[in-house]
N, C-alpha and C positions, 0 to 999 in steps of 0.2 A: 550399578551392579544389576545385569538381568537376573531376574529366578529363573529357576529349570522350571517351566512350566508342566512339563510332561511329566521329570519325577515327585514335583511336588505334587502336583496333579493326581495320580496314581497313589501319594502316602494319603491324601487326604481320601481319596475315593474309598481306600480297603478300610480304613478308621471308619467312615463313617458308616459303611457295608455292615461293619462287624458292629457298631451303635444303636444302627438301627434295626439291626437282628434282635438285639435284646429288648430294642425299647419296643418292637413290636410283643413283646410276653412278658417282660416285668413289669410295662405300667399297667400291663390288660390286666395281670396278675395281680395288680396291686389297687386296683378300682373295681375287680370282682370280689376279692376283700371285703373290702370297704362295704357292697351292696351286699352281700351275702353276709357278713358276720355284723355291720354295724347298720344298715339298714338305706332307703335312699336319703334320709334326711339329711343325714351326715355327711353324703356325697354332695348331695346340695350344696349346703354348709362353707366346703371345703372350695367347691367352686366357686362362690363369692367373695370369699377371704381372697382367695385367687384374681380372682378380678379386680376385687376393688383396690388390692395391694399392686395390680396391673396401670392402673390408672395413677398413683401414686407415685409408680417409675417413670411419669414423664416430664418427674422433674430431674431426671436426666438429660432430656431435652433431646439428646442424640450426639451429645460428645465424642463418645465412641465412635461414632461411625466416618464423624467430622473431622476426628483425629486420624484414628486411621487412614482415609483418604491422602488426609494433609503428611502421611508419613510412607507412599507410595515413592512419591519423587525424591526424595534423597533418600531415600533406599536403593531405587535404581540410581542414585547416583553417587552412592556410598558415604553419604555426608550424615555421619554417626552423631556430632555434635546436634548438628539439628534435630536430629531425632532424639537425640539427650533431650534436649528445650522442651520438645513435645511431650514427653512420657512426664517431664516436669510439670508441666501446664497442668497435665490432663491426672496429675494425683491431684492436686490442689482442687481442681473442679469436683473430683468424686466427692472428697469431704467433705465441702458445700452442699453437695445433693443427697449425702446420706442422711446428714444434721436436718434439712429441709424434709426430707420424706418422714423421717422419723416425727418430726415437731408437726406435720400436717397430718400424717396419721393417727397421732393423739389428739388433735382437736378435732377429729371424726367421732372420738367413744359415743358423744351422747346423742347423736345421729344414727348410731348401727341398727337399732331395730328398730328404727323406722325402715328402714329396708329389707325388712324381713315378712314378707307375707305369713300369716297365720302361726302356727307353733312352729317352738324347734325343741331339740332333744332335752330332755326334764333331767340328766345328768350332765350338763356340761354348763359350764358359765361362760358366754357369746363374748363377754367385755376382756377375758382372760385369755381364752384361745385368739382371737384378734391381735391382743397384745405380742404375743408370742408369733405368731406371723409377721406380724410388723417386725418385728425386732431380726425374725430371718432374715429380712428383706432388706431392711438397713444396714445390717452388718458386713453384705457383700461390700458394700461402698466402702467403707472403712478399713477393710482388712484385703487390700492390695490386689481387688479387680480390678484397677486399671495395666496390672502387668501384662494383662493378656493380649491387650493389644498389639504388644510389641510381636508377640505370634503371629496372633492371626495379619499383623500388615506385612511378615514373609514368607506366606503363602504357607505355615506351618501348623495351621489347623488340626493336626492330626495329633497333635502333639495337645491341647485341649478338650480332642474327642477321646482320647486315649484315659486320660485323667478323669473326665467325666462318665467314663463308659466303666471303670475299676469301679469307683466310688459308686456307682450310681447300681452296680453288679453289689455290691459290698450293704449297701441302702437298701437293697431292697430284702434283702433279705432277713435283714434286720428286723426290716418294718413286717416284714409277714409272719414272723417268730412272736412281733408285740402284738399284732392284730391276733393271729391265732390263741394264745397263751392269755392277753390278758385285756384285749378288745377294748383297752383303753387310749383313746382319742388325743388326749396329750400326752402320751409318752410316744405318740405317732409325732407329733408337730417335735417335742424335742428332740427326738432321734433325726429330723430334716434339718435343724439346726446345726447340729452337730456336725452332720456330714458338708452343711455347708461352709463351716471352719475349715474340716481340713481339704477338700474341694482348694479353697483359696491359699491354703499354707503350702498345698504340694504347687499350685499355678505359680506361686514365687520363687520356687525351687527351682523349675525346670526354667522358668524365665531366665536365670542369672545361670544357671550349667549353659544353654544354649547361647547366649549372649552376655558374656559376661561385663563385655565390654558397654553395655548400655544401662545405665541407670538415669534415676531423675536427678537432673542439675541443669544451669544455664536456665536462659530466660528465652524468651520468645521477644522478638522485635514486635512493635507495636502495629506495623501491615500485617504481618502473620495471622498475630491474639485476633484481629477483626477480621483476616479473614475467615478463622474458625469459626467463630461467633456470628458472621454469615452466614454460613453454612449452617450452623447448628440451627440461627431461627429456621431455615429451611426443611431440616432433617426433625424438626421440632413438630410442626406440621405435619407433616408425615407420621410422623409414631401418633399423635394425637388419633388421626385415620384411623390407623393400624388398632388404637387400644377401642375404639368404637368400634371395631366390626365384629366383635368377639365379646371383649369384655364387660360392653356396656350391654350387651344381650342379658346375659347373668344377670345385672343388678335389674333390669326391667323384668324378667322373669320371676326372680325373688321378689322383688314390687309388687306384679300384679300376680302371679300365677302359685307361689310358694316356692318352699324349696325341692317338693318333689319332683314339680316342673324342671327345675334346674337341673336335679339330675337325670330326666329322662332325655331334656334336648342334650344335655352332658353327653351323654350315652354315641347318640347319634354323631354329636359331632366329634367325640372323640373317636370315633371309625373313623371317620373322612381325615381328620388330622395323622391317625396313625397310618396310613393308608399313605397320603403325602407324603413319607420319608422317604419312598422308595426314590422319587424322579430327584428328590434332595440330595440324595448320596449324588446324582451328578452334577445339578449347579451350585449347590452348596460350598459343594468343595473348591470352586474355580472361583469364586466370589478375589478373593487376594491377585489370583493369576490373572484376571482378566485384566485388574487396575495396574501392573507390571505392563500386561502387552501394550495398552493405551499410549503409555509412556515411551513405548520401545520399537511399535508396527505399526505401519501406514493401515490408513480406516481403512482401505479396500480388503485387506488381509485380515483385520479386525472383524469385519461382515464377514469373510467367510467362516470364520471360528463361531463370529455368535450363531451361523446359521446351522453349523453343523452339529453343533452343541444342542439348540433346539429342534430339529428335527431328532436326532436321539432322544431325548428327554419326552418328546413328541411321543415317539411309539410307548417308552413306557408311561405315560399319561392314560394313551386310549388303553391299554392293555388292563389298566388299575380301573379306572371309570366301567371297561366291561366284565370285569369280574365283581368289581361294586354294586351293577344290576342286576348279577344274576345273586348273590348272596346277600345283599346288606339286612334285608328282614330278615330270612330265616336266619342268620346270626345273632340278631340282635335279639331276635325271641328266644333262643337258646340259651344265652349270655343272660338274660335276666329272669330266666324261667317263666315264662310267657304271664309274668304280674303286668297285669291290664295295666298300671297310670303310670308303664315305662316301655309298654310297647305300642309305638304309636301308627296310623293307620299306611300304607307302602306312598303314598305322596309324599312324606316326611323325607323316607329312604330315597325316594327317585329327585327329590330339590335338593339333595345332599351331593348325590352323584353331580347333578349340573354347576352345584358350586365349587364342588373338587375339579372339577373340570376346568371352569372357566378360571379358578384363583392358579391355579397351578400349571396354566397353560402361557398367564404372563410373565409367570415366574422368571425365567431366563430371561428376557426384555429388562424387566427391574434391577434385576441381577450387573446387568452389562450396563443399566443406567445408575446407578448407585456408585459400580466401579469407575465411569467416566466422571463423578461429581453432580450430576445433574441433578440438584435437589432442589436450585433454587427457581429452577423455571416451572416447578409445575407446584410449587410448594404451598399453591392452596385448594389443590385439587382435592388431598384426601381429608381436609376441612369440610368441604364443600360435596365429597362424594359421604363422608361420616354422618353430616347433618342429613343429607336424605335421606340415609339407610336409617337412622337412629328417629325421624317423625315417620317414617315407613315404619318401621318397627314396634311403636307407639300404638299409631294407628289403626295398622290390624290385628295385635296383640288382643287390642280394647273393641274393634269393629269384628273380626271375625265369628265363626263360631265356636264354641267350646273345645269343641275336638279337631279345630284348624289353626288355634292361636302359636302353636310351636312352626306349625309351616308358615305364618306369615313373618315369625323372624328371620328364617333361614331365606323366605323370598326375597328380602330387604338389602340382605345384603348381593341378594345377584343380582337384582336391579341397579344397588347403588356401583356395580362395578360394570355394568353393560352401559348404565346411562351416563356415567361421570366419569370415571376413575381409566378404564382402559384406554376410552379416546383419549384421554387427555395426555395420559403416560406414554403411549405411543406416539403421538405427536410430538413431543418433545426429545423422544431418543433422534426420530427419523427426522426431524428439522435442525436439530443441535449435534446432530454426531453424524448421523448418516443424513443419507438423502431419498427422496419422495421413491426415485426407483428401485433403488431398495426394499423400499416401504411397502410397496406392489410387492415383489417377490417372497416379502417376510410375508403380507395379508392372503397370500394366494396359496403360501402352506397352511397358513393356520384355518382357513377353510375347508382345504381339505382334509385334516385333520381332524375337523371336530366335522366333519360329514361322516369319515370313517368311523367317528368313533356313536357316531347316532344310532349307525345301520349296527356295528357290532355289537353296542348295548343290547337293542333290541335283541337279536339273534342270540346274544345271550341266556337276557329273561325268558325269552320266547322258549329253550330248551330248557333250563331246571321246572317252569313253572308247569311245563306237562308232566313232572315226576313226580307221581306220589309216596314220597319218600319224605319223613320228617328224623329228630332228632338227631344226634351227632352220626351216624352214618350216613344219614343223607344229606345230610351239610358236606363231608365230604363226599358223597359221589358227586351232587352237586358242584363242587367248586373242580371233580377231576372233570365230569363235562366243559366247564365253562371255559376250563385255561388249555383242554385239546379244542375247543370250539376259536377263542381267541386268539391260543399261539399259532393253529393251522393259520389261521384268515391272516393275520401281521404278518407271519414267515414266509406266508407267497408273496407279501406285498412289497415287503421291505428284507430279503434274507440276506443282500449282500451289508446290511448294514449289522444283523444282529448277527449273524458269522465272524464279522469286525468286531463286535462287544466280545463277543464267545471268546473267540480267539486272544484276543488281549488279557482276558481275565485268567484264561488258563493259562496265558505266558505270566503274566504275574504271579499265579500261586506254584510256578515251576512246574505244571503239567506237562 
């Protein structure tokens, strides 16, 4: 069975258009909260639990991802049994991982504050709210996350962002009615729990309307189980990377620096994260369709899809990165009301930009290497790119100086992804799927892309920073400079491409 690539393509793109609409103002909303009514401790706090309950999901291992893959081909070849077997497998595995996360989370309690640099808040007990987070976290495994997969492996994404995007529209308002009203901290965490009940009860719902014909049953042949389990050490590896280049910042920051630290680089990097959704609404959504085409289109046709995909993605990359220079401080100062040990000095803001740049520029490469399988060839790169980022991170945390120790985390991880992680990932796509001349064609966009996007930053910053203009109007005159300064210089560059975007979108919404 092919998917419609184009119109699943297109359900997924508006879902997540309309997701990340929101999630740009209700989490902003809901971490100005947090800083303004409960203080940054708390935000700190919150970001640790976070983390360290990040670290915990790897004993996931990467099932999901290993299943899904492994339920690509008798999808396109309509073999529902099989895909029975798999959906069977892959419940049995959650239960094991949920019981495991839970049971290693609880022998963390009497370790917790030792992780905690100096005070935390004199109203809250660290060992209870912990608890309660955990138990968030566990309980997805249990109560029928692995249905989702059976989604997102038919390119029906939208159909999960839909679900998430209600509930999470529904959450948050909740949580700012509790915040406002009665600024207490645990009825914040159970009101998360809550919604992550029915989050999972309505995902079972739409699972069996949409396919009813697929439940868990049947077994898996014993080639299959191993080859999952391949795959998973492989995709295991990889999430470990992934949970070191974020997560394990937090718990070194809370170590050495406290929890205020945590949430001032919080701060920071939650721009560049939210900031990132925009170039995700496009490959986000093709992640399922690309592993369809694999299966269905000769690689020649395959490169041209991934190339046109990423040069799209391309423009709106540089267009984020140069609106990023010219506003990320004066926002950031605005957003925390310019409290000195959360506004930190513009190097911070400008190694934020190069890392949103560079993480979100291989984005699509990963994308198309995930959908081809490829995890097992590079499966010890992001081991090996984690551990330099994480003694980098260490190092100048503890060697720098006092007011540079947040830039040397954020430097760690560009290094560990200039020096490790992108050779190595790109090698692997262009020697395993494509070929070296390809490889040339892909490296000789991506340079002049992030050449484009050098000169545009600049020109950017270069024009708000001659404006003497502060507070909320001058953040917006500011950001209308930057996006006529940005969209002029992209629209002469590239307009037969974003008149293509324009045009499609407005054919989509019945313009």
């Amino acid at each position: 069975m092919k998917l419609d690539f184009t119109s699943n393509t297109r359900k997924n793109v508006i879902a997540s258009a309309i997701s990340t609409a929101l999630s740009l103002f209700f989490p902003f909303l809901n971490r100005t909260m947090f800083l303004w009514l409960l203080g940054p401790e708390y935000l700190g706090l919150n970001g640790l639990f976070t983390s360290i309950l990040s670290v915990l999901s790897l004993a996931e291992l990467g099932f999901g991802s290993a299943v899904a893959y492994s339920m690509y081909k008798p999808i396109a070849d309509d073999d529902r049994e099989l895909v029975c077997a798999y959906l069977h497998f892959y419940r049995n595995v959650y239960r094991v991982v949920g019981s495991v996360i839970f049971a290693v989370g609880l022998a963390l309690l009497p370790f917790l504050r030792h992780l905690v640099h100096g005070s935390i808040p004199p109203d809250v007990e660290l060992h209870i709210l912990y608890l309660l987070h955990l138990t968030n976290t566990a309980a997805s495994y249990f109560l029928f996350a692995y249905r989702g997969v059976i989604i997102g492996a038919h390119q029906c994404a939208y159909v999960l962002t839909n679900i998430r995007t209600a509930l999470s529209l529904l959450q948050y308002v909740c949580v700012f009615l509790i915040l406002t009203l009665t600024r207490n901290y645990y009825l914040y965490v159970l009101t998360t729990i809550a919604f992550t009940l029915v989050n999972n009860l309505l995902l079972v719902r739409e699972s069996k309307r949409l396919f009813p014909e697929l439940s868990p049953s049947g077994e898996l042949s014993a080639e299959k189980r191993r080859k999952v389990i391949s795959d998973v050490k492989a995709i295991f590896l990889h999430k470990v990377g992934g949970v070191i280049s974020y997560s394990i910042d937090n718990v070194v920051l809370s170590t050495y620096l406290g929890l205020v630290a945590v949430a001032a680089y919080g701060n920071y990097y939650y721009v560049c994260k939210t900031v990132g959704g925009i170039p995700w609404i496009i490959y986000g959504a093709m992640t399922s369709g690309f592993g369809n085409r694999i299966h269905t289109e000769s690689r020649d046709e395959n490169f041209k899809l991934f190339m046109k995909v990423n040069r799209v993605v391309a423009i709106a990359i540089v267009w984020c990165a140069a609106m990023m220079m010219a506003l990320y401080q004066p926002f950031v100062a605005i957003w925390t009301r310019h409290k000195p040990e959360l506004v930190q000095h513009g190097l911070l803001a400008v190694l934020m930009v190069v890392y949103f740049f560079i993480n979100e520029s291989r984005q699509v490469l990963l994308t198309y290497k995930a959908a081809a399988g490829l995890w097992k060839e590079d499966q010890w790169k992001p081991v090996i790119g984690g551990a330099v980022k994480l003694t980098l991170s260490i190092l100048l945390v503890t060697l720098l100086p006092h007011g540079y120790k947040l830039d040397g985390v954020i430097l760690s991880s560009i290094l560990g992804y200039i020096l490790v992680q992108i050779p190595w990932e790109s090698h692997v796509l262009f020697s395993k799927f494509f070929d070296r001349t390809q490889a040339k064609a892909y490296w000789r966009s991506q340079a002049n892309f992030a050449l484009i996007a050098l000169l545009l930053g600049a020109a950017t910053w270069g024009a708000v920073y001659l404006m003497p203009v502060d507070k909320l109007p001058g953040l917006l005159l500011k950001a209308a400079v930057a996006a006529a300064i940005s969209l002029g210089v992209l629209f002469a560059m590239f307009h037969r491409e974003m008149l293509e975007m324009l045009g499609k979108m407005l054919k989509r919404a019945g313009v």
